[in-house]
N, C-alpha and C positions, 0 to 999 in steps of 0.2 A: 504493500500500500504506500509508504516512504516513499520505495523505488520512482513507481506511477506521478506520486505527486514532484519528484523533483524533475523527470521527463515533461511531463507537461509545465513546469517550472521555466524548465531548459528552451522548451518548446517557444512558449511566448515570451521570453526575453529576445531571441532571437528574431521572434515576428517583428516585435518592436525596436530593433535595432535596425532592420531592413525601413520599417515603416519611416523611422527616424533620417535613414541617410535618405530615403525618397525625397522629401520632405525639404531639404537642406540647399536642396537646389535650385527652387521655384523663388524667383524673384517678385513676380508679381503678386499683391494681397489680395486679388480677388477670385485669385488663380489659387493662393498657397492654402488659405483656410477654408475651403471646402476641403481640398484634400488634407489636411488636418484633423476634419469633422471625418471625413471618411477613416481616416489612420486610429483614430476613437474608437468607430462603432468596433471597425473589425476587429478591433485588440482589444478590446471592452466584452466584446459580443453583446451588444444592446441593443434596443429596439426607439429608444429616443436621445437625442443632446444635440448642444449648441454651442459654439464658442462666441462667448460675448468678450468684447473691446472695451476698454476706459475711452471716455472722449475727453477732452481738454477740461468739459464743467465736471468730472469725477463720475461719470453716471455709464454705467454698464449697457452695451448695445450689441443685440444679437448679429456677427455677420456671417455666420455658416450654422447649419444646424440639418438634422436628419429629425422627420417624423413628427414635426408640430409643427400647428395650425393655423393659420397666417394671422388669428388674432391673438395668436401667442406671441410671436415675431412682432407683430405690430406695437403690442401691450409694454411687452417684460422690459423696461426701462431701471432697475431696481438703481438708487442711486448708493456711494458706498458705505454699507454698516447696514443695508437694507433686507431682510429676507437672507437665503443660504447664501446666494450668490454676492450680495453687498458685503454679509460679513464674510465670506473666503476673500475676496477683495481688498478688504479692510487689513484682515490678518495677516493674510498670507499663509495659511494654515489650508488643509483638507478638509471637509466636509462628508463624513460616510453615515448613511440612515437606512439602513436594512428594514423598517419599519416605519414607513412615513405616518402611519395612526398613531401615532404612540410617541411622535416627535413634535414636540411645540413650535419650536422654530421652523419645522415645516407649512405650519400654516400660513407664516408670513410670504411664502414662495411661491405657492400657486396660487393663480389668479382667481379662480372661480371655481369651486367643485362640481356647479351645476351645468358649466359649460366645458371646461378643461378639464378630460378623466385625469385624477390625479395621480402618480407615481407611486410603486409600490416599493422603489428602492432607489437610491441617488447617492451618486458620488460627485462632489464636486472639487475643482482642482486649479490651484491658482495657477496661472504663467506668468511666473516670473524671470526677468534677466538682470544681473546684476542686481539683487535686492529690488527691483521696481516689478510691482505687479503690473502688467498690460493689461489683464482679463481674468476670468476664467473658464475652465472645460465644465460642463455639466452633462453629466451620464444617467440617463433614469433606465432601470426593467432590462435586466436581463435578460436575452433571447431562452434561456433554458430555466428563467424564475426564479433559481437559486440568488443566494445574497452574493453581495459583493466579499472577495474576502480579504485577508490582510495584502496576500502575496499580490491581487487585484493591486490596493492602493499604491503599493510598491514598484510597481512594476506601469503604471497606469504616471506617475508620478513621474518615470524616467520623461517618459513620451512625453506628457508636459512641460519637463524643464528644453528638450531637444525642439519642441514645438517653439517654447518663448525664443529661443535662441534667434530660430527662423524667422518668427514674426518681424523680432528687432534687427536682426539683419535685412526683411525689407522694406521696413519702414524707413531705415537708414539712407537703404540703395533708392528711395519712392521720394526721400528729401530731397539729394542731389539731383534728380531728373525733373520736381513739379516746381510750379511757379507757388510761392509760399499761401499769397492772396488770394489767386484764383483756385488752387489746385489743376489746373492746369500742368499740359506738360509745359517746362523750361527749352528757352534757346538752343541751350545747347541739346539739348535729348531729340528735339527738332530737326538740328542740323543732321545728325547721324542718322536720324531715320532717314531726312530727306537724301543724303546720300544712299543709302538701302533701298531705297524706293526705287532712284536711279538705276542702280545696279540690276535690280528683279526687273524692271521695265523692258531693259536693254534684252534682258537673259530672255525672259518669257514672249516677247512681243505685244508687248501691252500699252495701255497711255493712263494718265494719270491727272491729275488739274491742281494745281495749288493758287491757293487765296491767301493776300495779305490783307487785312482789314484796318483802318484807323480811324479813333469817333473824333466825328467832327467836335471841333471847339469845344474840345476836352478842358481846353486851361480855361477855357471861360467857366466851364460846368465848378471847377474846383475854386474859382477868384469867387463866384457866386454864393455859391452853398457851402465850399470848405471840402478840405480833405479829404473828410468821413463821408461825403455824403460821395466825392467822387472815387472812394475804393468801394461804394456801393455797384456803385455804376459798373466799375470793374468788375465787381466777383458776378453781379449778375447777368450782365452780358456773356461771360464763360460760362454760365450753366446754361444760357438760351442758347449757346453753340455748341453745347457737348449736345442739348436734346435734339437739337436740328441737324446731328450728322449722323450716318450708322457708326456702330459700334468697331466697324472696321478702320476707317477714316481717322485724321491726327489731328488731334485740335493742340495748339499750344499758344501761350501767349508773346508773343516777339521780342516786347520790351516799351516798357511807358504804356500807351494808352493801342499799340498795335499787337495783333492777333492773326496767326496765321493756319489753315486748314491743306492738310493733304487728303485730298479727295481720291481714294483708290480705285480703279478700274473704270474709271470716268469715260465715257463718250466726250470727244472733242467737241461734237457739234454742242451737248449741253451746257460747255461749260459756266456759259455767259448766264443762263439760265440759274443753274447753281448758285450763282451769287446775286443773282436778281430778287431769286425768293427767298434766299436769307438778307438781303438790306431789305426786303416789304417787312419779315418778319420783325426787323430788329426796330423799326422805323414804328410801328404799331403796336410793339409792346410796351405798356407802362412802367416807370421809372420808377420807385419810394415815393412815399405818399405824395410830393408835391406834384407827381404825375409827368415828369421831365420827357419831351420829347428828347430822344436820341439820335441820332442816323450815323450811319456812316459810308466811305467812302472806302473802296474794292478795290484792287487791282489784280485780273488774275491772268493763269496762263496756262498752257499744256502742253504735257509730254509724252512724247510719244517714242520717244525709244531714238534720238538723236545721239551721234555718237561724239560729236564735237561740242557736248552742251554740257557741262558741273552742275552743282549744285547752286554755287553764286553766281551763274549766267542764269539760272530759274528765278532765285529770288533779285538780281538785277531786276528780270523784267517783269515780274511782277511789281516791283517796287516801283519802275517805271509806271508802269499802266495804273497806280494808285495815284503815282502825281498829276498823271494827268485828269484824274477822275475829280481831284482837290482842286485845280486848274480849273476846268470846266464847269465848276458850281457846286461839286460836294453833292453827299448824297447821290451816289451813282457808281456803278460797275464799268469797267474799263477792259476788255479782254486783249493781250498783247498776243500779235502787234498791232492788233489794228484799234487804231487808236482815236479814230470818228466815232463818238460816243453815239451821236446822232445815225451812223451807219450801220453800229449795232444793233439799236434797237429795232431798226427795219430787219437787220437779217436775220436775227432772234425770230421775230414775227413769224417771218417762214416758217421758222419751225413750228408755231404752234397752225399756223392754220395746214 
């Protein structure tokens, strides 16, 4: 019986060291903690949990989880010292309840009994790096019913601390790449794609559209209202660009009050297009309470797999066909090279009738 149990001992220490190096690799956070959440159940063997994040105000936020409810996810905000999950948080300790009837502090954790069937067994488990807790693991229900057991927390705990390692090492690598205010990608993580992009274009025979964007009489917006009211302008305008692109597409922000989009697998004839319906949208949507009209002015351009053309010949001409759009009146899209705004919009036309 000994034997048995230090085999299957053996067993999942090993799972969990594989699980761990997987794990170690994934740079992106929206990429790393589902498979995290996955690296859980199956080293857990459980039927629910979530890894919830610290956010800046101290408050726990679900961003991977297996088997609960979307007004679970929506809800469980617990802030720290709140329910199991605030105080593993708070402590930095474990949490193990083999009987959640019979546990007090349990009731502070589940939301509803009459809407959310409640857990019949939970281990919770802080991720820490360096002494700073980021989150924590929560495990509810074993797939075989049985309790959690010691060699569980043990062993459950490795994978936690190998998980927090990963976390902060991508949040670290997520710093250097985004723009701090916008979240946004940064310049420079811009340029390397946009060279990559280059490169895959050339390779595949494909084309591609990049847009520089810059809001009009930005300095006036911030001499007017102030600072605060123009890093509004900013963060918001980069959430109206992240929603307005697919998920494929590269939004970052340039530098100052400019913004730049790589548009993947683009039709050349669209491209003018592309930017037309994002200045309607950016032009129409409302600003902070005082209701600030916005606009801004486009310069964009396409690629198509040229072989004599870098990366700073794209954004040249794009940056070109933005002055001239600033030139011409603001508020308006400019496709390089042709640089008759007035010409575009005729041959745009075309395309839609």
């Amino acid at each position: 019986m000994k034997e048995n149990k230090l085999r299957q001992y053996e067993k999942e220490r090993l799972l969990i060291e594989e699980l761990s190096s997987e794990i170690s690799s994934i740079l992106e956070l929206n990429k790393l903690l589902p498979k995290i959440m996955d690296a859980f159940v199956e080293a857990a063997q459980v039927s629910k949990g979530s890894i919830m994040l610290l956010n800046e105000e101290g408050v726990l936020e679900i961003k991977a989880s297996v088997g609960l409810s979307e007004r679970a996810i929506r809800e469980s905000h617990p802030k720290l010292g709140e329910g199991i999950a605030g105080k593993v948080a708070l402590t930095g300790k474990p949490i193990l309840i083999n009987d959640t009837t019979k546990d007090s502090l349990y009731k502070d954790f589940v939301l509803d009994p009459e809407k959310e069937r409640p857990a019949e067994t939970l281990l919770c488990l802080p991720l820490i790096f360096k002494n700073r807790v980021l989150g924590v693991a929560n495990l509810e229900n074993k797939i075989d019913h049985q309790p959690f057991l010691r060699n569980d927390k043990v062993l459950l705990s490795i994978l936690a601390n190998q998980s927090a390692v990963a976390i902060a090492n991508t949040q670290l690598y997520n710093s250097s790449i985004t723009d701090g205010l916008t979240g946004l990608y940064n310049q420079k993580y811009f340029r390397l794609s946009l060279t990559q992009e280059i490169e895959r274009t050339r390779r595949y025979k494909c084309s591609f559209s990049l847009l520089l964007l810059d809001i009009d009489y930005f300095k006036k917006i911030n001499d007017t209202y102030g600072h605060q009211t123009g890093d509004y302008v900013l963060s918001e305008l980069a959430k109206l660009l992240k929603s307005s692109v697919r998920a494929s597409d590269l939004c970052a922000r340039y530098g100052g009050e400019e913004f730049v989009v790589i548009f993947l697998e683009s039709d050349p004839a669209d491209t003018f297009w592309i930017g037309e319906r994002l200045r309607k949208k950016i032009e129409r949507a409302p600003f902070t309470e005082k209701r600030l009209v916005v606009t801004v002015s486009i310069g964009m351009v396409s690629y198509q797999g040229e072989k004599n053309i870098d990366n700073e010949d794209l954004i040249k001409s794009a940056d070109t066909a933005l002055y001239q759009s600033k030139n011409n009146g603001r508020n308006r899209v400019t496709l390089y090279p042709l640089l008759d705004t007035n010409l575009q919009y005729n041959v745009a036309a075309q395309f839609i009738e």
